[in-house]
Legacy VTK file of the C-alpha trace (Angstrom):
# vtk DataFile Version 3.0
C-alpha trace
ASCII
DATASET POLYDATA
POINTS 74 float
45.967 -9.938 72.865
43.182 -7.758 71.347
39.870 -8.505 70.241
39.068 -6.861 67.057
35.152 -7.281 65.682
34.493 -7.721 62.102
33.199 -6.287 60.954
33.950 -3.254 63.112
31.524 -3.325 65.929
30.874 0.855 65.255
30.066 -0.102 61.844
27.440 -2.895 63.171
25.629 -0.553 65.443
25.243 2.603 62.842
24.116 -0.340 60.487
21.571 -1.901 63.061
20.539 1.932 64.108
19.805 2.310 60.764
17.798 -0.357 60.353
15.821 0.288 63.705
15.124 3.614 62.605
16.043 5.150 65.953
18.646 5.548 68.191
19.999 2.560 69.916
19.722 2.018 73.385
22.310 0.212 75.919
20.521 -3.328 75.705
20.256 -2.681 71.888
24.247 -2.053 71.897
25.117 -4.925 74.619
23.056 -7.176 72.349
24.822 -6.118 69.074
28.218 -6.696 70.925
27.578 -9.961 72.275
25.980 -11.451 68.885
28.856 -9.832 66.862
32.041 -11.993 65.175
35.478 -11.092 66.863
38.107 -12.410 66.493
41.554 -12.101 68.941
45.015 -10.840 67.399
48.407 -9.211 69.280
48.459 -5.842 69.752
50.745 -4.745 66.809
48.187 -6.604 64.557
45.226 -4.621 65.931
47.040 -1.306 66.144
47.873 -1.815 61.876
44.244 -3.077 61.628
43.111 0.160 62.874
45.622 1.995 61.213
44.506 0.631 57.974
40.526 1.256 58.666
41.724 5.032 59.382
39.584 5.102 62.945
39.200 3.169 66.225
36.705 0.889 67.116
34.509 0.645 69.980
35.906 -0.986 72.539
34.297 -4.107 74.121
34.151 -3.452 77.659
33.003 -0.017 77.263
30.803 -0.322 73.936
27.535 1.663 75.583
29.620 4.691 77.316
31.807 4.777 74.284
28.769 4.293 71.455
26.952 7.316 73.201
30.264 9.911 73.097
30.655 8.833 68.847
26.393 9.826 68.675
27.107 13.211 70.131
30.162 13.546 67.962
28.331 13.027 64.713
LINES 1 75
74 0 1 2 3 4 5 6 7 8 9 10 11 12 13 14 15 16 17 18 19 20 21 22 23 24 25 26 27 28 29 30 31 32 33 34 35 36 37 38 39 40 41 42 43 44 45 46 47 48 49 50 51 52 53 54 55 56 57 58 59 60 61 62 63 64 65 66 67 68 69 70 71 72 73
């Protein structure tokens, strides 16, 4: 099983960056995570889900070391 945020929890925090007008910091990611809606699917379900979206979501359990690498990619 697989949780899968929706929306997708990399689309929440460049939204809520946005609206902060600054760069997020860990609480400010932790805190996006934890308020998010998620729900819990098999992993052929979450693997098409991604396929679908074109990209892979954050994950979960390593939202703030994962959210920083996608900053310095863009």
């Amino acid at each position: 099983m697989t949780i899968v945020f929706i929306p997708p929890l990399i689309t929440l925090l460049l939204s809520k960056e946005q609206e902060q007008g600054s760069p997020l910091n860990e609480e400010d990611v932790i805190r996006v995570r934890d308020n998010a809606t998620a729900i819990v699917v098999d992993s052929d379900a979450a693997q098409a889900l991604a396929e679908s979206r074109g990209y892979r979501d954050i994950d979960p359990e390593n939202c703030w070391a994962e959210w920083v690498e996608f900053r310095g990619e863009i």
